[in-house]
C-alpha positions in Angstrom: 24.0 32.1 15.9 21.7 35.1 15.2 18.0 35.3 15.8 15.9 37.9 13.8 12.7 38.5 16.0 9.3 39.7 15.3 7.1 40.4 18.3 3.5 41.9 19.1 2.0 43.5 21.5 -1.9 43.5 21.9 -2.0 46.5 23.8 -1.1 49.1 21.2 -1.1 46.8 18.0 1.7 46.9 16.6 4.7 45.2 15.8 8.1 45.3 16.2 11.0 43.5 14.3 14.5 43.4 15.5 17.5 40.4 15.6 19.9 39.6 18.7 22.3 36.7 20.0 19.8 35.9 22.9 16.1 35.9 22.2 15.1 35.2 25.3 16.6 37.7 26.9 16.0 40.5 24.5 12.2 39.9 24.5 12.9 40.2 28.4 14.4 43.5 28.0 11.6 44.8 25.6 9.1 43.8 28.2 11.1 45.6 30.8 11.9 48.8 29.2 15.2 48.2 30.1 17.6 49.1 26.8 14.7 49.4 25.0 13.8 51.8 22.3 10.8 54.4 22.5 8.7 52.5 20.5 8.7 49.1 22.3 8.1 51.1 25.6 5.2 52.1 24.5 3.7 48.7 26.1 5.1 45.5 28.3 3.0 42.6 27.2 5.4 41.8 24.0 5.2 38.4 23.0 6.9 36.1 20.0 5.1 35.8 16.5 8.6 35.0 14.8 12.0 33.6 15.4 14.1 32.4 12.7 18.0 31.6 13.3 21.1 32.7 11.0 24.5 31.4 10.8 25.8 35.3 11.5 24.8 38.4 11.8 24.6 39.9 8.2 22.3 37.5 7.0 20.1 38.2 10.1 20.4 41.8 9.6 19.8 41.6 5.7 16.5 39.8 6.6 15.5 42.0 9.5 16.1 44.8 6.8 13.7 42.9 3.9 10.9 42.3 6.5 10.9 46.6 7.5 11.2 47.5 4.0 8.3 45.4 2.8 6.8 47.1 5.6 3.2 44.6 5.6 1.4 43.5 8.7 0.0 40.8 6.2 3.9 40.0 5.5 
């Protein structure tokens, strides 16, 4: 299974959409700063306002690419 991910963080306002195996862990990570990109270091208290599942990767990576291009905090 793959999980396309959309979290927040109230600190900076802004959102951040990504997918992974392990959600759990990789919201861990983005907290952290551990392999985590420049923009999610920008602030620790990340939390969930999406999960959704795929059967494999492409799909999740197709959606994770919809949701950026649309590009809408309303979205």
């Amino acid at each position: 299974m793959h999980y396309l991910y959309v979290i927040y963080s109230s600190s900076i306002n802004k959102y951040y959409v990504g997918e992974t195996i392990d959600v759990v862990e990789r919201l861990q990570q983005h907290k952290s700063g551990y392999y985590a990109g420049s923009y999610t270091k920008q602030a620790i208290d990340w939390e969930f306002r999406l999960i959704l599942e795929f059967d494999n990767i492409s799909q999740a990576r197709r959606a994770e690419a919809f949701i950026k291009r649309i590009n809408s905090r309303i979205y």
